[in-house]
N, C-alpha and C positions, 0 to 999 in steps of 0.2 A: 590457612592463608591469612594473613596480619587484613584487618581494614585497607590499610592502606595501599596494599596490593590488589584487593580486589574494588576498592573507587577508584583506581586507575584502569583495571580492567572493563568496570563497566562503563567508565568517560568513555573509552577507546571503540569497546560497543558501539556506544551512542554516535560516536563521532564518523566510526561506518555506516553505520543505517542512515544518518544525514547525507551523508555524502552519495549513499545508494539513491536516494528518493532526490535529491537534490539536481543528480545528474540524470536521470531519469526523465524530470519535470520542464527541464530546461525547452526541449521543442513544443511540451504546450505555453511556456510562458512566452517564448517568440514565434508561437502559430500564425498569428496573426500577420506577422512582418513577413513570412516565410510565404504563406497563402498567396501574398501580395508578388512576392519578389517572381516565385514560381507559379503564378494563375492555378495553385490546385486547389480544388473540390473542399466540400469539408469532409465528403466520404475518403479521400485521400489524406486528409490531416489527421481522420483517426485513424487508417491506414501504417501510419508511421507509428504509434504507439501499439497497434496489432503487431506488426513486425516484433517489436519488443520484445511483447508480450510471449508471442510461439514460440518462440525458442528460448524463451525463459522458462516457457511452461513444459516446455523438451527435455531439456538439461535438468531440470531440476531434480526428477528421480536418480541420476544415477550422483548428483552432486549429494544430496539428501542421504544416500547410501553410504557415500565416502565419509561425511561428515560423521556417520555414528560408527566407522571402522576405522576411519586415520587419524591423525593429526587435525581437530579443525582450527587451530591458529594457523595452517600451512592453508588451509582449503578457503580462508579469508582470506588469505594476502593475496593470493594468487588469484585469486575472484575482482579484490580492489582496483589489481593493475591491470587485470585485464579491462575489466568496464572502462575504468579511466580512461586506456591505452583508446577506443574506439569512441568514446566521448569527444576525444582530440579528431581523429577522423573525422566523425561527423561534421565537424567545424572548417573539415578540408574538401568535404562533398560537395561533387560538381554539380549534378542532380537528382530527381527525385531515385530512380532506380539504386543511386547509389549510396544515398541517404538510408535509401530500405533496410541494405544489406548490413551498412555501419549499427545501426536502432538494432540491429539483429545481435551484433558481437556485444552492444549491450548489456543485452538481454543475457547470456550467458553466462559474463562474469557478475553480474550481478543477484543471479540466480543460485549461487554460495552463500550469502551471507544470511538468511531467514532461518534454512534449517541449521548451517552449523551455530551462529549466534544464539538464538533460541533451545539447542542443546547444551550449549555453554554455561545457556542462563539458569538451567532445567536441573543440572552438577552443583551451581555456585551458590545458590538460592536455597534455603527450606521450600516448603511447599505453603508455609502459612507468609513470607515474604515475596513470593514470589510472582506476584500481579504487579506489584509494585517496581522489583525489578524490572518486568518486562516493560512497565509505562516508562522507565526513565530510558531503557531502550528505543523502543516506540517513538518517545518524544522528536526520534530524528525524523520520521513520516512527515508531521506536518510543522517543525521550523525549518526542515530540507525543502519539502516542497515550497513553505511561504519565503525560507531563502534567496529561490530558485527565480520565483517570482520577481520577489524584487528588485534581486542583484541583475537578474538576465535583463529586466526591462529597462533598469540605469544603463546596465550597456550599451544596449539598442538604440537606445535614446540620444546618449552622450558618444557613438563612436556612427549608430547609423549602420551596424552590422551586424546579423546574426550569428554569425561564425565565431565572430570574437567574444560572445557569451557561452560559445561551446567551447572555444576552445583554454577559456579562464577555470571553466568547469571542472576542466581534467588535472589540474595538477592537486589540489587538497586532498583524491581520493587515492593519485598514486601515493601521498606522502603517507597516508594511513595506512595503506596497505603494504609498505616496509614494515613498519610499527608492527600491525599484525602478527607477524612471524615473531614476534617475545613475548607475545603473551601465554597463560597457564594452559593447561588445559588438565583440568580434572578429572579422578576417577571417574567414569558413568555411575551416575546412582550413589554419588555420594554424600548429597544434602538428603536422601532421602532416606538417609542411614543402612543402603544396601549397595557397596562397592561392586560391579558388575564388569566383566572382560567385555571388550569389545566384540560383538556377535560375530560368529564368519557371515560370510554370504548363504540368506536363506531367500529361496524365490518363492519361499510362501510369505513372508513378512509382508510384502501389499497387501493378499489375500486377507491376512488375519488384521489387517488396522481396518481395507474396508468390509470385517464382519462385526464391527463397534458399529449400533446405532448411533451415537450419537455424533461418531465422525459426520454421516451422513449429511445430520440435520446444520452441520458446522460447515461442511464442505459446500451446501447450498447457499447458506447464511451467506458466506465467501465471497461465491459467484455472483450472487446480487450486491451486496453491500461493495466489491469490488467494481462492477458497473459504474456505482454512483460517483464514487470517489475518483474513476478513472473520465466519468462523463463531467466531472467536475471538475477536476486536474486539467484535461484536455481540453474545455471548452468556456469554463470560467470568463477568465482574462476577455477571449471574444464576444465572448455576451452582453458584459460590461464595455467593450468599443463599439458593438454593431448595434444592439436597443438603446443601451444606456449613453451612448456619445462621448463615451469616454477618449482619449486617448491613450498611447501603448504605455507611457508612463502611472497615470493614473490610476489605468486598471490592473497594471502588475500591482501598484503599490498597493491595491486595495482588496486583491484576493491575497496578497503575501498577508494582510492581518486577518482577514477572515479566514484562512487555513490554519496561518503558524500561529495566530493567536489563539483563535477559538477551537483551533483541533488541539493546539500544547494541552489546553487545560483540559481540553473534553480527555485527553490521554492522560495525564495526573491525577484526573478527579477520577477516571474509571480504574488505576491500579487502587485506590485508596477504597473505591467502594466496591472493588472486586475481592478485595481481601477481610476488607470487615463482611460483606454477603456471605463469602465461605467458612468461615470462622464458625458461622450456625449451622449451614447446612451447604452439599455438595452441591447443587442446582443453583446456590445465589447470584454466581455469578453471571448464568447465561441466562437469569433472569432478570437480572441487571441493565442486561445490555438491550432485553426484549422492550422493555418499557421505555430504555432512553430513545429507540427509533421510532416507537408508538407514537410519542412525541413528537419527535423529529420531522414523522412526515407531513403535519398541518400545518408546523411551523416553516417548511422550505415550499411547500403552497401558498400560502400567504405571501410569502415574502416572490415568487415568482410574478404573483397578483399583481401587484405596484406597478403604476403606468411608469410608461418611456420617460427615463430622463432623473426618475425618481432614485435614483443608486445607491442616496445614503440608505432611505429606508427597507432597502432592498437589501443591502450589504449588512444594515442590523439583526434585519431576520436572516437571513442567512450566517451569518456568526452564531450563533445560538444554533442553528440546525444543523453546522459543521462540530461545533461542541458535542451533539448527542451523537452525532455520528461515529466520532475518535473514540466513544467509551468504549466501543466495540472491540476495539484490539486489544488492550489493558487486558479486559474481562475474558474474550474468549480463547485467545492465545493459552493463557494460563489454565484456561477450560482442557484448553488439547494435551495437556502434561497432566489432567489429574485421570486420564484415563488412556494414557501411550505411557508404557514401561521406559524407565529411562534409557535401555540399551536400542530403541526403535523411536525417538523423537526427531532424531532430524529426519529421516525416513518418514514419519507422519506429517512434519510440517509440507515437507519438499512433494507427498501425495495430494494434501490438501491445496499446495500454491497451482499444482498442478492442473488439478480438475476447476480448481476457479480460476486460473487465468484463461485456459482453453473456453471457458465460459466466457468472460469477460471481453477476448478478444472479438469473440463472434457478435457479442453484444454491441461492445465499444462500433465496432464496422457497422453494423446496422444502425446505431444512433447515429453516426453520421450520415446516413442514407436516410435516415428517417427527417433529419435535419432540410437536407437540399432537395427532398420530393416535396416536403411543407414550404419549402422555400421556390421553389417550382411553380404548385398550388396557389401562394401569394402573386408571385408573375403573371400570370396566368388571372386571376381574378384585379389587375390594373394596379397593383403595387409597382414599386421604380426598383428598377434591380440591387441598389442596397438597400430598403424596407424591405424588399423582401428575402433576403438574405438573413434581416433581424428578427422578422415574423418566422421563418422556420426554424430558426436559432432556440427563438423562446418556446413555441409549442412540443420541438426536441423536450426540451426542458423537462418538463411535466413530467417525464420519466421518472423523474430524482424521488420527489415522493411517493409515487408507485409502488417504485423498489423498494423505499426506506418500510413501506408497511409490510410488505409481504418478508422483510428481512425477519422483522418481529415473531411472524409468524412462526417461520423455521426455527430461533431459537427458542421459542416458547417450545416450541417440541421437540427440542434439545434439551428442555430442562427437566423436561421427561424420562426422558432415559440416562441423563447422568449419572445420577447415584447410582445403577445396577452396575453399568459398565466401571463405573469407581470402583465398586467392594471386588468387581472380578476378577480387574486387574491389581488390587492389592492381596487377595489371595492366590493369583498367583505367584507375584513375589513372593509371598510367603512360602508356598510349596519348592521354593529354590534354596 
């Protein structure tokens, strides 16, 4: 395939995975105006992003399947229009029940683009390039989500409606999702110098991905690091209106930098040091990723520490702890391809989204429940019912770096069993 055919193919990547995370993002960057317009709960706000979430984390095996048997430039497009197609809906919901259901059609179409993309990448890529591909894929995570942020809250601001940010949202991802259907799609297994048939249908293939240790410690990794970023995404913006005093402008504009800024790099600088780690040795990378959240977690403590009012330096330390956070995908992505044969990667990614969203969501619902009983708790002890709406907001919070340590954990003992489950699956290529 000439360069130039394939910097167009991986713009177009990127340009889905934006528009995936972008459209996704949308109802927490206008949680806030939404909460208001409709009196719900914050256990209802993340309510809406659990919806997403299940039926994304539904779909996802048998989408995951298709993706390593059919066409996955077909299995994108049709993924694009669909999310899109119900992005628009959303923006038509009358209320909350129906909103559920729209966050739900979502959840579906864009429940395609992780496994088939990421096998795409897994074909296009050697394996000594290939963290770095997936960062500049990745890259669309956090400038979709600081996108989302911004551009939703200019909306809001300048029209004074939620809808009409959902419903601006949908047209970028149908027009990608034409595009889609031209692009390549390569042998399986053919950056890794072993061209491979598309596999029939084997109903032991779960089985045997989750008999890899180290899926395990990656699958866990997932479900918490996916918490943070989901308790982040979803609750961000209001944290910065309810403690911080911001308004809905302000505070989109100021988590779109602290994501799309500080997560862009933290996803550049993790394919760049995902790839020089591995170069020496098979575990570099998921021990890459262990140390940057080691980190992470004192720094998004400190940075919660700061009194009311204080945002900037709140927003500094959090920038820097959004950075370590993003290294994670770059590094461990590219983790899940040195030990998934390439005729079974979208099938691993799509078990992996699986078991951590189904985690995630359960989580995500209880932090918001965890939010409004501390915010109860503050009622109750003679706070005014917005301090105390901000006081449960913030001690929610404290989760974030919780999670970020014990993420560390799991991959540190992910980098334990990488290299075996490496050499096994390269000898079994080899016995084929």
């Amino acid at each position: 395939m000439s360069r130039g055919r394939l910097a167009f193919t991986l713009a177009l990547l990127f340009g889905l995975n934006f528009m995936n995370f972008y459209d996704r993002q949308v109802v927490g960057a206008i949680g806030e105006r939404l909460k208001t317009d409709w009196q719900l709960s914050d256990g209802q706000l993340g309510g809406l992003t659990t919806a997403f979430i299940l039926l994304y984390a539904v779909v996802g095996i048998p989408l995951g399947r298709l993706a390593d048997r059919g066409r996955r430039p077909v299995v994108l497009g049709v993924g694009a229009v669909i999310w899109s197609a119900f992005t628009a809906l959303s923006g038509l919901a009358s209320g909350f029940a129906s909103l559920f259901i729209f966050r739900m059609g979502v959840g579906v179409g864009e429940a395609s683009c992780a496994p088939a993309a990421n096998s795409l990448l897994g074909d296009l890529f050697p394996k000594h390039q290939r963290a770095r591909a997936i960062s500049i894929f990745m890259l669309g995570l956090p400038l979709g989500l600081g996108a989302s942020y911004a551009v939703s809250g200019l909306i809001v601001q300048a029209t004074g409606s939620w809808r009409t940010a959902l419903l601006v949202a949908a047209i970028p991802g149908a027009m990608l999702g034409i595009l889609a259907f031209f692009l390549p799609d390569p042998p399986r297994g053919g950056a890794d110098g072993l061209a491979v048939a598309a596999p029939a249908p084997d109903p032991r293939a779960i089985g045997e991905i989750l008999r890899i240790p180290t899926m395990w410690w990656i699958i866990l990794s997932g479900a918490l690091l996916n918490l943070n970023m989901y308790a982040l995404g979803g609750f961000l913006t209001s944290f910065m209106i309810r403690y911080h005093a911001l308004d809905i402008g302000q505070a989109t504009l100021l988590v779109s930098v602290i994501i799309g800024f500080g997560g862009g790099l933290g996803m550049l600088a993790g394919g760049w040091v995902g790839d020089r780690a591995a170069r020496h040795r098979v575990d570099g990378r998921l021990r890459a990723a262990a140390l940057a959240l080691v980190v992470a977690a004192p720094v998004a403590l400190i940075a919660l520490g700061q009194a009311r009012g204080s945002y900037w330096s709140c927003a500094a330390l959090l920038l820097p702890a959004c950075f370590l956070h993003y290294i994670y995908y770059s590094t461990v992505y590219a983790s899940i391809q040195d030990v998934i044969e390439p005729a079974r990667r979208g099938t691993a990614m799509a078990v992996y989204f699986m078991a951590f969203y189904f985690a995630t969501a359960i989580g995500l619902y209880a932090f918001g429940r965890l939010s409004d009983y501390l915010a109860a708790g503050a009622l109750l002890a003679g706070a005014t019912a917005a301090d105390s709406r901000a006081l449960g907001l913030h001690g929610a919070m404290y989760v974030v770096p919780i999670v970020a340590a014990v993420v560390a954990m799991a991959l540190w003992a992910g980098s334990r069993t990488i290299t075996a489950d490496h050499a096994r699956m390269e000898r079994k290529l080899r016995q084929r």
